[in-house]
C-alpha positions in Angstrom: -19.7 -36.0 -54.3 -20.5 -35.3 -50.3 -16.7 -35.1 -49.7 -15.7 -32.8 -52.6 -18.8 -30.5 -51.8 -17.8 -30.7 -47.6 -14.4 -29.8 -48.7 -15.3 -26.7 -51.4 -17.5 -25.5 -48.2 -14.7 -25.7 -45.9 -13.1 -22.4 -47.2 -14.5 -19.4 -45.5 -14.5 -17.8 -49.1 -16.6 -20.4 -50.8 -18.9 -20.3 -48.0 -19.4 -16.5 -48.5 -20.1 -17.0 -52.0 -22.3 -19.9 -51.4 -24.6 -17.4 -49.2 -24.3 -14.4 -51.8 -25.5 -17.2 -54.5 -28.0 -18.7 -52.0 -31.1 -15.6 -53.2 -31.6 -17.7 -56.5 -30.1 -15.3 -59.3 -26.9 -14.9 -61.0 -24.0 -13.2 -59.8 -21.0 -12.1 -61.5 -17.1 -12.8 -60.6 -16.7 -8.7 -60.2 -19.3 -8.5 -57.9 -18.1 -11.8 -56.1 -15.0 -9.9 -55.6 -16.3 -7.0 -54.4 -18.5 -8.3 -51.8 -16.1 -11.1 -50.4 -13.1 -8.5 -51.1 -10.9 -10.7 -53.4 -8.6 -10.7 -56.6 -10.0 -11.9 -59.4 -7.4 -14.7 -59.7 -8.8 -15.8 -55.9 -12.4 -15.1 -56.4 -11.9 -17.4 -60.1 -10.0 -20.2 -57.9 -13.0 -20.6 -55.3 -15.5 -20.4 -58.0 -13.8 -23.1 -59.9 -13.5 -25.8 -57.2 -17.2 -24.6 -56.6 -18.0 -25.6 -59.6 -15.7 -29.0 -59.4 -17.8 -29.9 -56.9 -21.1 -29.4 -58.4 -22.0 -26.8 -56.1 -22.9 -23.7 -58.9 -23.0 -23.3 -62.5 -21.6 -20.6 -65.0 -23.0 -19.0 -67.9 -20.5 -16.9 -69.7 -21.9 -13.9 -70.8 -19.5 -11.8 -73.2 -16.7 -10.8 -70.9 -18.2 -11.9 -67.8 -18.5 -15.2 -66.0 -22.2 -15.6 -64.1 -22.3 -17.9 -61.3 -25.7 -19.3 -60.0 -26.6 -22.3 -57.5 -26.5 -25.6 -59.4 -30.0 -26.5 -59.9 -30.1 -30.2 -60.2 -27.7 -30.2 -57.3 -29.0 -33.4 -55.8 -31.2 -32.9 -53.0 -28.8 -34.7 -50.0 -26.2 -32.3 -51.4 -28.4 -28.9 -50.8 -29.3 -30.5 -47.6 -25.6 -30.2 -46.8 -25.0 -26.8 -48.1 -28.1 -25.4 -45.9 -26.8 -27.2 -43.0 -23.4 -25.6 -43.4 -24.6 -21.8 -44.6 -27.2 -21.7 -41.2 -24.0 -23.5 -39.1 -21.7 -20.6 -40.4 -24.4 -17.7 -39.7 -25.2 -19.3 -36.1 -21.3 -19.2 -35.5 -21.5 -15.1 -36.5 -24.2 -14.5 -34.7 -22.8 -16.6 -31.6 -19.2 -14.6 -31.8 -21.0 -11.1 -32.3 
């Protein structure tokens, strides 16, 4: 499970979504796409290896897909994911 979540955090995409998802409520694939500025089919893609990796959950909800942090992601996993959202921002902040 460390690999596949490393590897669904390695896309700059998935990492973006990761810190839209990290405030704790659900998010839809539209918005997703807005704030990240994807297709759906990409957006869908990302969110679906995401899930693979037991990174976030769905809910579907009529037409719409909502995404949210998995919440029994085990504890050495969201250990991981922190370490790579405050890497990522440190890089931003770094190249800004």
């Amino acid at each position: 499970m460390v690999l596949s979540s490393l590897a669904a955090l390695a896309e700059p995409t998935r990492l973006e979504a990761m810190r839209l998802l990290e405030d704790g409520s659900e998010h839809c694939v539209c918005e997703l796409m807005a704030r990240l500025d994807a297709t759906q089919s990409r957006m869908s893609r990302h969110m679906k290896v995401l899930k693979q990796a037991g990174l976030v959950t769905d809910r579907r909800d009529a037409q719409w897909v909502r995404y949210r942090l998995n919440p029994d992601m085990p504890a050495g996993i969201r250990a991981i994911v922190a370490a790579a959202l405050a890497a990522s921002a440190d890089g931003e902040r770094s190249a800004a």
